[in-house]
C-alpha positions as CSV (number, residue, x, y, z in Angstrom):
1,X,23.4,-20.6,-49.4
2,X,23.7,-18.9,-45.8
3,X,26.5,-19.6,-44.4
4,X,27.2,-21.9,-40.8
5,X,28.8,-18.4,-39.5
6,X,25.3,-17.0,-40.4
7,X,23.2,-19.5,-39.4
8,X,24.7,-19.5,-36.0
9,X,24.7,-15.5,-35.5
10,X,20.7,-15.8,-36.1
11,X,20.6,-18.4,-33.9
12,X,22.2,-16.6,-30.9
13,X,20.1,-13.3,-32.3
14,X,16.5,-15.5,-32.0
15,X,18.2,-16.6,-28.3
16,X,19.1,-12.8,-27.3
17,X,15.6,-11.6,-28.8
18,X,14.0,-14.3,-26.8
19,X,15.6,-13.8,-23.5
20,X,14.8,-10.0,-23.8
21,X,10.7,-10.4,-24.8
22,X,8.8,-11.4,-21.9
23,X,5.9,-11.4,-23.6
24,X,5.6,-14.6,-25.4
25,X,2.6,-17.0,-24.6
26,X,3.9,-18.9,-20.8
27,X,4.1,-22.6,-21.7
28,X,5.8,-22.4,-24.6
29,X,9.4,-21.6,-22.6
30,X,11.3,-21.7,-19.8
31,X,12.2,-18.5,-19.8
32,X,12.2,-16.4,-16.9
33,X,9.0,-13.4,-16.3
34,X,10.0,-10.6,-15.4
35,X,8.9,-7.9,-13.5
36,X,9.9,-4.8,-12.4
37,X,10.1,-3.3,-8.8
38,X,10.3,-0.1,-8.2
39,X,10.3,1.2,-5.2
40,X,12.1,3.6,-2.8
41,X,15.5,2.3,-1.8
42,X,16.8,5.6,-0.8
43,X,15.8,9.0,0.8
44,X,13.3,9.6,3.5
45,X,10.8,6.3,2.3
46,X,13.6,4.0,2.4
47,X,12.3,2.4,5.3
48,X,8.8,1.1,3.7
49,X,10.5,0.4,0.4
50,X,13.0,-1.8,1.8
51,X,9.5,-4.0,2.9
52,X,8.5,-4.0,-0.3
53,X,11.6,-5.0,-2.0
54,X,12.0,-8.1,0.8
55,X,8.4,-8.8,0.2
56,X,8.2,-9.2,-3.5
57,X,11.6,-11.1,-3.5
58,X,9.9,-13.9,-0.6
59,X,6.7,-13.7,-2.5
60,X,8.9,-14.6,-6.2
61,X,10.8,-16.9,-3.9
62,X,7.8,-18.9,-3.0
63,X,6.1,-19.1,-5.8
64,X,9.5,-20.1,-7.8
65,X,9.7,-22.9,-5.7
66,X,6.0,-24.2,-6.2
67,X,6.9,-24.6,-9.8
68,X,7.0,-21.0,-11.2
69,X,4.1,-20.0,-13.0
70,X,3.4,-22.9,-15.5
71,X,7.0,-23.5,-15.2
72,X,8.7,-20.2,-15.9
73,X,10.1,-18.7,-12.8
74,X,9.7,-15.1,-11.7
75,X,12.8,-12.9,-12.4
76,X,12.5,-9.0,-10.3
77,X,14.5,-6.4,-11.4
78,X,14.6,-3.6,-8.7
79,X,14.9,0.5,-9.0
80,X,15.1,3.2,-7.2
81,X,12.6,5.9,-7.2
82,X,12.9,7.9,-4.4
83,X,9.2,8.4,-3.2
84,X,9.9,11.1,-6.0
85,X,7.7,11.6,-9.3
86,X,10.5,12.4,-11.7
87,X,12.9,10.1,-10.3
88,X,10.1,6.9,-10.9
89,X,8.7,7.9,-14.2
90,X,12.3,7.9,-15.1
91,X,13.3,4.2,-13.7
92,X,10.3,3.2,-15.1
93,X,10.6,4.3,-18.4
94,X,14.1,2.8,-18.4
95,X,12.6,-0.7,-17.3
96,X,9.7,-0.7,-20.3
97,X,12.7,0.5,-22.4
98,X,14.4,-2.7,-21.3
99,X,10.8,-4.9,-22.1
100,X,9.9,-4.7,-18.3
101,X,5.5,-4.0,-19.4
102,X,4.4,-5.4,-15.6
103,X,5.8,-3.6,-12.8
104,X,5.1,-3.1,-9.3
105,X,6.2,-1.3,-5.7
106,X,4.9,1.9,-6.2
107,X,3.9,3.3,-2.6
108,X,3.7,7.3,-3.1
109,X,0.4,9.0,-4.2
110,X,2.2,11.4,-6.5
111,X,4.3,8.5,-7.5
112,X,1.2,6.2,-8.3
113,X,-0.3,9.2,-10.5
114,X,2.5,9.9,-12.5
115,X,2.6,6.5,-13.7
116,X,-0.7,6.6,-15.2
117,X,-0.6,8.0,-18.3
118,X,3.6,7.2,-18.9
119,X,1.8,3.4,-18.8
120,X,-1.1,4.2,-20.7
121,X,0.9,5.5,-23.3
122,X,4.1,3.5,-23.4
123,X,2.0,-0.2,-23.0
124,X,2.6,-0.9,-19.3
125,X,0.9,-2.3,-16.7
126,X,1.3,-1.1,-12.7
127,X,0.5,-2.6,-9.5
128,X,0.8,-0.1,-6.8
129,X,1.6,-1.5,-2.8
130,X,0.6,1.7,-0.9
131,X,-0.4,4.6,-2.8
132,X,-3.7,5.7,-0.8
133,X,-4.9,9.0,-3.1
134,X,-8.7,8.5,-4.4
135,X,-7.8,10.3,-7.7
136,X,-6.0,7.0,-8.7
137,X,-9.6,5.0,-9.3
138,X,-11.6,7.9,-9.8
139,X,-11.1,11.2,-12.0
140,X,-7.2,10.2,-12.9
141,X,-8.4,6.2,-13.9
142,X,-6.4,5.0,-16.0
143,X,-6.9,0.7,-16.9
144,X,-3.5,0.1,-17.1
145,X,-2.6,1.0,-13.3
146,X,-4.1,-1.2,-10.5
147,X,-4.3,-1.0,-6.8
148,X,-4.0,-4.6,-5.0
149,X,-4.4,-3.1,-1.7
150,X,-6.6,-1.3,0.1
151,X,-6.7,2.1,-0.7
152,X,-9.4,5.3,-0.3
153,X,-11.4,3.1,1.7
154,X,-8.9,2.0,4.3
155,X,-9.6,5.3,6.2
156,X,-13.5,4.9,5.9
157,X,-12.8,1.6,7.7
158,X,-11.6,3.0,10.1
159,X,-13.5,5.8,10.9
160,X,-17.1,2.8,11.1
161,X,-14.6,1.2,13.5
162,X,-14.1,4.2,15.4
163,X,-18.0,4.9,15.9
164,X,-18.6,1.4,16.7
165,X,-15.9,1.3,18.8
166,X,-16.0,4.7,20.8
167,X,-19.8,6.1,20.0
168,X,-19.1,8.4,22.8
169,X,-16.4,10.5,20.7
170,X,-18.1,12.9,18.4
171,X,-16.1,15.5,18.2
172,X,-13.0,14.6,15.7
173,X,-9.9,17.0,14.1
174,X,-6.2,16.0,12.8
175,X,-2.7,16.7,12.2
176,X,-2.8,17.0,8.2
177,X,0.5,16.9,6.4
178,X,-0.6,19.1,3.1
179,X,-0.2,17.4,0.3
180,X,-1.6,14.9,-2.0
181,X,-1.5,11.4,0.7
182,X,-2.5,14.3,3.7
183,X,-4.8,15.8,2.6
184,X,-6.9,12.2,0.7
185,X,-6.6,10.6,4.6
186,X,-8.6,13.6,6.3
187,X,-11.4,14.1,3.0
188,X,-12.6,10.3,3.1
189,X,-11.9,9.8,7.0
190,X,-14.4,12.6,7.4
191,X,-16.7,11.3,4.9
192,X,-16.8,8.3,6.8
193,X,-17.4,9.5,9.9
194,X,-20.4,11.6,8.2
195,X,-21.6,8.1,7.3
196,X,-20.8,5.6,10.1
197,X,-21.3,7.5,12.9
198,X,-25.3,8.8,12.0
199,X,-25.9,5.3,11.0
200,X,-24.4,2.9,13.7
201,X,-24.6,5.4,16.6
202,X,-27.4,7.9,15.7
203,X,-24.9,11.2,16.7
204,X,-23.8,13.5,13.8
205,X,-20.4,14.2,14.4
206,X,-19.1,17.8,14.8
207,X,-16.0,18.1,12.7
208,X,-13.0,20.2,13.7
209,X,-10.7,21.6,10.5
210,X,-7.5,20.0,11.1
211,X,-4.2,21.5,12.1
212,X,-2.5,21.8,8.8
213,X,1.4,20.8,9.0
214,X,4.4,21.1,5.7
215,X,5.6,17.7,4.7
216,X,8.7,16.7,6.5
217,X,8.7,19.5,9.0
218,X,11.1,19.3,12.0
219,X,9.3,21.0,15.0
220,X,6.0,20.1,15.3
221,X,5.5,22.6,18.4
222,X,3.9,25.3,17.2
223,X,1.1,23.3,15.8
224,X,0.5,20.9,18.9
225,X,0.3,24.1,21.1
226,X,-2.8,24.8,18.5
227,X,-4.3,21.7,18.9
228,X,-4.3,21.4,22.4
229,X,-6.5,24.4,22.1
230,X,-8.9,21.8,19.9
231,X,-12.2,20.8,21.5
232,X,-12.4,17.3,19.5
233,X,-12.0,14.5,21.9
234,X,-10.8,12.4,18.6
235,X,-7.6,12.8,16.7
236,X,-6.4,11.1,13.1
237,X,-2.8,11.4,12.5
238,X,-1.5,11.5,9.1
239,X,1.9,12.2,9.1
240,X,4.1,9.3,7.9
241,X,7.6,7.7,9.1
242,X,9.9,9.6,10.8
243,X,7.4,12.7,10.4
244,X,5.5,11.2,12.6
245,X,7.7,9.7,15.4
246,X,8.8,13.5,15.5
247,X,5.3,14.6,15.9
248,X,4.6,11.8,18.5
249,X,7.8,12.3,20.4
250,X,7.2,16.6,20.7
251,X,3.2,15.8,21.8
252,X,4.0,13.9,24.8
253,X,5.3,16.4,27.4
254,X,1.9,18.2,26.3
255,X,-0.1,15.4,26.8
256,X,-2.0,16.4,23.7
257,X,-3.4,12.1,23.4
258,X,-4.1,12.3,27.3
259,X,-7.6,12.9,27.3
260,X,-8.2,11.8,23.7
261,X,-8.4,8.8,21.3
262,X,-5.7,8.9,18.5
263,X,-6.4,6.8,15.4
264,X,-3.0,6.7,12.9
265,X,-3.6,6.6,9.4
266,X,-1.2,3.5,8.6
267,X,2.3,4.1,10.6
268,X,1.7,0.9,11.8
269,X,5.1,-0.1,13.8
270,X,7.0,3.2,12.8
271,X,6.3,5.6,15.6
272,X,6.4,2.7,18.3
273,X,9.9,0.8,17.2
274,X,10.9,5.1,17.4
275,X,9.5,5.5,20.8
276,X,9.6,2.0,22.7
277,X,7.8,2.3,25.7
278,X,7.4,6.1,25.6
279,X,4.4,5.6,22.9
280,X,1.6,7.0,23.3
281,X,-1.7,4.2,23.5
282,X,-3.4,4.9,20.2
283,X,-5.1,2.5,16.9
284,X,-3.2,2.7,13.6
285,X,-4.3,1.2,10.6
286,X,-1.8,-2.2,9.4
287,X,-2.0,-3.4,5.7
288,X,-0.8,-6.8,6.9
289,X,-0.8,-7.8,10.4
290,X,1.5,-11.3,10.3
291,X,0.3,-11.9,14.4
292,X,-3.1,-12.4,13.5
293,X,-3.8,-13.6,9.9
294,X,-3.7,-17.7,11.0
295,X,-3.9,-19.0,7.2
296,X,-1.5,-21.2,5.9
297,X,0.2,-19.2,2.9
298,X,0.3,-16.0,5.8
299,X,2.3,-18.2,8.2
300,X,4.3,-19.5,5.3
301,X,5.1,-15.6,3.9
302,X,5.9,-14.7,7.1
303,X,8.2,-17.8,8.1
304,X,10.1,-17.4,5.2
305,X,10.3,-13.5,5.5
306,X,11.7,-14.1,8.9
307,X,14.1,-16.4,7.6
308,X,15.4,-14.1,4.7
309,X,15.8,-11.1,6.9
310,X,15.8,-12.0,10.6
311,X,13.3,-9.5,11.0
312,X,10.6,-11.1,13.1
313,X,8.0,-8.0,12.7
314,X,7.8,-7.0,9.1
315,X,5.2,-4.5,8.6
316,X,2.3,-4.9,6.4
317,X,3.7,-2.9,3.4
318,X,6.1,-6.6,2.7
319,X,2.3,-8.3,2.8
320,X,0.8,-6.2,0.2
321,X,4.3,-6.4,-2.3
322,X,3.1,-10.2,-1.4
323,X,-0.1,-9.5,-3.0
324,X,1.1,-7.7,-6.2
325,X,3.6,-10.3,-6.6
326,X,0.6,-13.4,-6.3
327,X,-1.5,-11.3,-8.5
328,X,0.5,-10.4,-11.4
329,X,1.6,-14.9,-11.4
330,X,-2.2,-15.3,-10.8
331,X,-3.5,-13.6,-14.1
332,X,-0.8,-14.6,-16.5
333,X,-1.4,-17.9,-15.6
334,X,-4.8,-16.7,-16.3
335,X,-4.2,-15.6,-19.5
336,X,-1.5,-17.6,-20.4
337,X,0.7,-14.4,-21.4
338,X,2.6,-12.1,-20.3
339,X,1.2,-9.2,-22.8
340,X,0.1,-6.2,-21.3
341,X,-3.2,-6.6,-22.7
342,X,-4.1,-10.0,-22.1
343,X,-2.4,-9.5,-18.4
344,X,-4.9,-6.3,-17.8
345,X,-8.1,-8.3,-18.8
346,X,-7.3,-11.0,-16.7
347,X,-6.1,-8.9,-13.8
348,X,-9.9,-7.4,-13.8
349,X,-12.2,-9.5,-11.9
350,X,-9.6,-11.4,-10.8
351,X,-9.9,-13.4,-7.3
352,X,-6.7,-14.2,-5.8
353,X,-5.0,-15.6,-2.3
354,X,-2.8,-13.4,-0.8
355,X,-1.3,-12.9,3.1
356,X,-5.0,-11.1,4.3
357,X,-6.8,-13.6,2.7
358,X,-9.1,-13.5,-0.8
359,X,-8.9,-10.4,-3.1
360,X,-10.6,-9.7,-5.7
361,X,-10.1,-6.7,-8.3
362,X,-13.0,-5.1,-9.3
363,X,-13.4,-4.7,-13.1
364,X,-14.7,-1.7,-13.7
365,X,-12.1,0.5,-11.5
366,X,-8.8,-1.8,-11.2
367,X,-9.4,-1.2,-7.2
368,X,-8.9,-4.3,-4.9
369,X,-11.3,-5.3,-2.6
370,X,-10.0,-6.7,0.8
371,X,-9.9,-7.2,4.3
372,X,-8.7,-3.9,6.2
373,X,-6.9,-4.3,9.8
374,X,-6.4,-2.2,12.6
375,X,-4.5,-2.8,15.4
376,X,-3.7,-1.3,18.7
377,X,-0.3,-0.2,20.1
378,X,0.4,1.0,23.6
379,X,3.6,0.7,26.6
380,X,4.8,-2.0,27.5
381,X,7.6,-0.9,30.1
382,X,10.2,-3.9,30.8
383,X,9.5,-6.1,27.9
384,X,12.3,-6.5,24.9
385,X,10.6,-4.1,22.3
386,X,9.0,-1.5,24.6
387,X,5.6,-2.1,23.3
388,X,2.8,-4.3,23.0
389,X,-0.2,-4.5,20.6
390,X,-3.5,-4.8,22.6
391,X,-5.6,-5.4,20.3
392,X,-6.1,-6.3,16.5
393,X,-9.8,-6.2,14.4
394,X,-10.2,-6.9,10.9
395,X,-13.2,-5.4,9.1
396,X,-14.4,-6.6,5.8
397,X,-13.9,-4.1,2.9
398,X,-17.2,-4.7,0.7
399,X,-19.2,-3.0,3.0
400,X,-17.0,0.4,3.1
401,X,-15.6,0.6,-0.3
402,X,-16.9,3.2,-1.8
403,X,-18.7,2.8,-5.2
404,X,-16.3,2.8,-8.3
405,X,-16.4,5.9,-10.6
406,X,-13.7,5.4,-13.0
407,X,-12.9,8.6,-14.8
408,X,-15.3,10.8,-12.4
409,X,-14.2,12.4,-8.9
410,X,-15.3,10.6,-5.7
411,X,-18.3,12.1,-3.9
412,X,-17.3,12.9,-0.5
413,X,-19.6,14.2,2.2
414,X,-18.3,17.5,4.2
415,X,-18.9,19.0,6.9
416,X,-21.2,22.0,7.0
């Protein structure tokens, strides 16, 4: 006979087991889903993970109170990994360890390709919110990471807007931080301007090697003196975050962007809330602009943002930990589980509303195909913030996506 002592310890053992397996069919309980977020919450990336963390909490917060996700809320558990390989692949191990298989936040390419085989291997699923390396949905593929946002093709979106927008400038170079992010911006920017620019305007561009800077350097003097000496009348910027409000800040008495047009990678409000109304005029690439995206769920995320942090210009890095969010409650609802490999099935193909509007994953690559925005940013001496943005475009991202190759390297074009 077993014993009422017995009978209740199973009882609370079944509860505990229960509470701590996410992935049991949704329907069948109440429980919460959970879902990991890891992110940086310290160190030099702080600033861009603290979006993401405030962006996947509004976007759980939302969707929590529509109803959950056939009523079982969404429960985030956050950690810290330091824009740092080691540091992630250890929080992350620690989360699957805890029964956390769907996670999300990752915005480092180093980051983002660590995580592929540890998930491959230890039954996990990621949803990166920033990681731009091509290697991700090409030779490193792996079908258990995904990229909701745009990626590779954001700078080949850019570089058709350029030649549409400024056929004139044909002559292009850039400040190149060298490694992994760096070094992925200037490859596919160039092979886009190889493209775009023959096609829309005619004019084969004349491509200057870059100015080659170390990640996180603190004088950036010695290399705009070199590229003052640059003929290229166009300039892409990819250093990031305080890297680059340094760089921006040390150009201006040289008037290096006087006489040139400057097209930032994806700083988006970094280097102008750093310089106010001492910014130079120049595009940069936005993953969510909140200003201009007039649909109802992007005025709702962004209300609701404002009211959670007071911040009243998030940057688009909080739109696109909106999107991972949306997607992850979008195909378990799907699939009616929260097992890794029912959730990866339905997550490819998958068509989904998010803060830029419509997304949908392509199958065959886990790569998200979306709307790409630029915006852009010059003075705006005597107003509250020291800057204005000018102008905003959005440019579909089925036309410039490059073609998926999962498990083969991308085929760039290159400059002779």
């Amino acid at each position: 006979m077993i014993s009422r002592r017995a009978l209740l310890a199973g009882g609370a053992g079944s509860a505990l087991a229960l509470s701590a397996n996410p992935r049991i069919a949704v329907g069948q309980t109440n429980e919460p889903i959970r879902i990991g977020v890891v992110t940086p919450l310290s160190g030099p990336q702080e600033f861009i993970g603290s979006f993401v963390k405030s962006g996947a909490e509004v976007a759980a917060e939302m969707i929590n109170k529509a109803g959950g996700v056939k009523g079982r809320p969404l429960q985030l558990e956050f950690r810290d990994e330091k824009a740092n390989p080691a540091a992630a692949t250890t929080v992350a191990r620690e989360l699957l360890g805890l029964g956390y298989n769907l996670q999300l936040g990752t915005i480092s390419s180093t980051v983002a390709l660590a995580y592929g085989p540890l998930m491959q291997q230890e039954n996990g699923i990621n949803l990166t919110c920033g990681a731009g390396t091509e290697k991700l949905n090409h030779e490193n593929y792996t079908p258990n990471v995904f990229r909701v946002g745009d990626g590779t093709y954001r700078m080949r979106a850019q570089a058709r807007f350029m030649a549409e927008k400024h056929p004139e400038v044909t002559s292009w170079t850039g400040i190149i931080p060298d490694h992994e992010y760096g070094r992925t911006v200037w490859a596919v920017f160039v092979d886009g301007l190889l493209e775009f620019y023959p096609a829309l305007t005619g004019k084969t561009p004349t491509i200057v090697p870059p100015v080659l800077v170390p990640y996180g350097s603190g004088d950036y003097r010695n290399f705009i003196t070199q590229m003052m000496k640059s003929p290229a009348k166009g300039v892409v910027n990819a250093t990031y975050g305080g890297d680059a409000a340094t760089f921006f800040q040390q150009a201006r008495p040289y008037g290096l962007f006087r006489d040139r047009i400057l097209m930032d990678a994806a700083n988006e409000f970094i280097v102008a809330n750093a310089l106010k109304d001492q910014v130079p005029k120049h595009w940069t690439g936005s993953h969510w602009y909140y200003a201009n995206n007039k649909s109802q769920l992007s005025q709702d995320f962004y209300q609701a943002y404002v009211a959670k942090t007071g911040n009243r210009m998030p940057m688009g890095w909080a739109g696109e930990a909106q999107a991972a969010v949306s997607a992850y409650a979008a195909a378990i609802a799907k699939a009616g589980s929260t097992d890794t490999k029912a959730v990866i099935a339905a997550l490819k193909g998958l068509t989904w509303d998010t803060v830029t509007g419509p997304r949908t994953i392509r199958a065959e690559d886990n790569q998200a195909i979306k709307n790409l925005e630029v915006i852009q940013i010059e003075p705006a001496p005597g107003t509250d913030i020291g800057f204005k943005v000018s102008d905003y475009v959005q440019i579909p991202g089925a036309p410039v996506i490059e073609p998926a190759t999962p498990g083969q390297k991308m085929t760039l074009r290159t400059a002779s």
